[in-house]
C-alpha positions as CSV (number, residue, x, y, z in Angstrom):
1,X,128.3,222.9,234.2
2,X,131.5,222.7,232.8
3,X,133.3,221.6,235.9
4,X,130.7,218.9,235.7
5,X,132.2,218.2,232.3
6,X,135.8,217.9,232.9
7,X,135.7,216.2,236.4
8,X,133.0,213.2,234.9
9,X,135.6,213.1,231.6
10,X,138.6,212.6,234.3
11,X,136.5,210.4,236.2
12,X,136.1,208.2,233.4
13,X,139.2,208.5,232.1
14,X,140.7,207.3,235.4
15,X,138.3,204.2,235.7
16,X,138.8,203.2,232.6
17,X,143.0,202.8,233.2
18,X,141.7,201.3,236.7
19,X,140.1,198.7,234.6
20,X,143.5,196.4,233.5
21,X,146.0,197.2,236.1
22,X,142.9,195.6,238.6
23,X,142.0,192.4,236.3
24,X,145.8,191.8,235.8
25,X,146.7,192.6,239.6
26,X,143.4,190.3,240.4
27,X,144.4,187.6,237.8
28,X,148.6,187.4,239.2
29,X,149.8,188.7,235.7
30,X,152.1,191.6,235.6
31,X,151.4,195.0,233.7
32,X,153.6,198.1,234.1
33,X,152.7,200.8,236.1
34,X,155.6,203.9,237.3
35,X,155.5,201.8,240.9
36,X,156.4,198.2,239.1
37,X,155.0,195.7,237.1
38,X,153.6,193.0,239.3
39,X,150.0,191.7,240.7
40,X,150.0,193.3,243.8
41,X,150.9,197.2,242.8
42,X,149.2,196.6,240.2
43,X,145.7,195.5,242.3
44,X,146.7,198.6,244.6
45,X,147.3,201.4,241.8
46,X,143.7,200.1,240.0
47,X,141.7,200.8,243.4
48,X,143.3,203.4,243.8
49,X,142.5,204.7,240.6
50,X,138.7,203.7,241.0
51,X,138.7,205.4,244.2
52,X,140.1,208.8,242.8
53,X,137.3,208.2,239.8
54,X,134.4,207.9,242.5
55,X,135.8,211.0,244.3
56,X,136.1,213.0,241.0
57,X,132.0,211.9,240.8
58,X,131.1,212.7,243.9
59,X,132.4,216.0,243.9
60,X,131.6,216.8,240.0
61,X,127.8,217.8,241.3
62,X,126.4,215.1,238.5
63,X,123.0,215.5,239.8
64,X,122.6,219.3,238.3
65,X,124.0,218.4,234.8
66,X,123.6,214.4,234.3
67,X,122.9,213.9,230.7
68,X,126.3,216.2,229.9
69,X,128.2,214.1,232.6
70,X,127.0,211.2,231.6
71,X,128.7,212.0,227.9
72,X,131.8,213.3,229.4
73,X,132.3,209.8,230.7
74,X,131.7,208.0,228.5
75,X,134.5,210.2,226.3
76,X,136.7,209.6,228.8
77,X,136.3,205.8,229.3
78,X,136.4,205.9,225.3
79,X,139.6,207.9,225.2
80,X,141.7,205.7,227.5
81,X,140.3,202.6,225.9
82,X,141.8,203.9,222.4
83,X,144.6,204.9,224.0
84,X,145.4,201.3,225.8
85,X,144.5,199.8,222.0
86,X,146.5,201.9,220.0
87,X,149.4,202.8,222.2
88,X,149.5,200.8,225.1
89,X,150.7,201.4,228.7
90,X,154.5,203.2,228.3
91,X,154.0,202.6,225.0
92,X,154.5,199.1,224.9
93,X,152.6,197.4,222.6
94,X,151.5,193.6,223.1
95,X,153.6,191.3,220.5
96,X,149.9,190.5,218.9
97,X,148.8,193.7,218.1
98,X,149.0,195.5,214.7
């Protein structure tokens, strides 16, 4: 169970940074990423990201222990969304925030 645990945690963890590097690649705005900061790495590096998230699913045997990777997750998702609020990607801030 608990490799159920940490790979659904990654898995969300890695979706969840998937999340802005694909809506800025998809939208032509850049964001920084360690490959460069425009659209198309960034549209590249957020599939690819998703795709390493569906592969840590599929091989975290969620069917045995759903409700406990189901949390995991959803930690993850929560803790890369805190982190992109709070600190930002490389630690760069936007100009609006706090």
């Amino acid at each position: 169970m608990w490799l159920t645990v940490l790979l659904s945690f990654f898995a969300g963890v890695f979706a969840a940074n998937a999340t802005p590097h694909f809506v800025k690649g998809i939208t032509k705005e850049g964001f920084p990423t360690p490959f460069g900061y425009g659209p198309l790495v960034n549209v590249v590096a957020g599939w690819g990201m998703y795709l390493f998230a569906a592969a840590l699913t599929a091989t975290a045997g969620v069917g045995a222990h759903p409700l406990p990777a189901a949390v995991a997750g959803a930690v993850g998702v929560l803790v890369m969304a805190v982190f992109h609020a709070r600190v930002g990607a490389f630690g760069k801030k936007p100009p609006t925030a706090e």
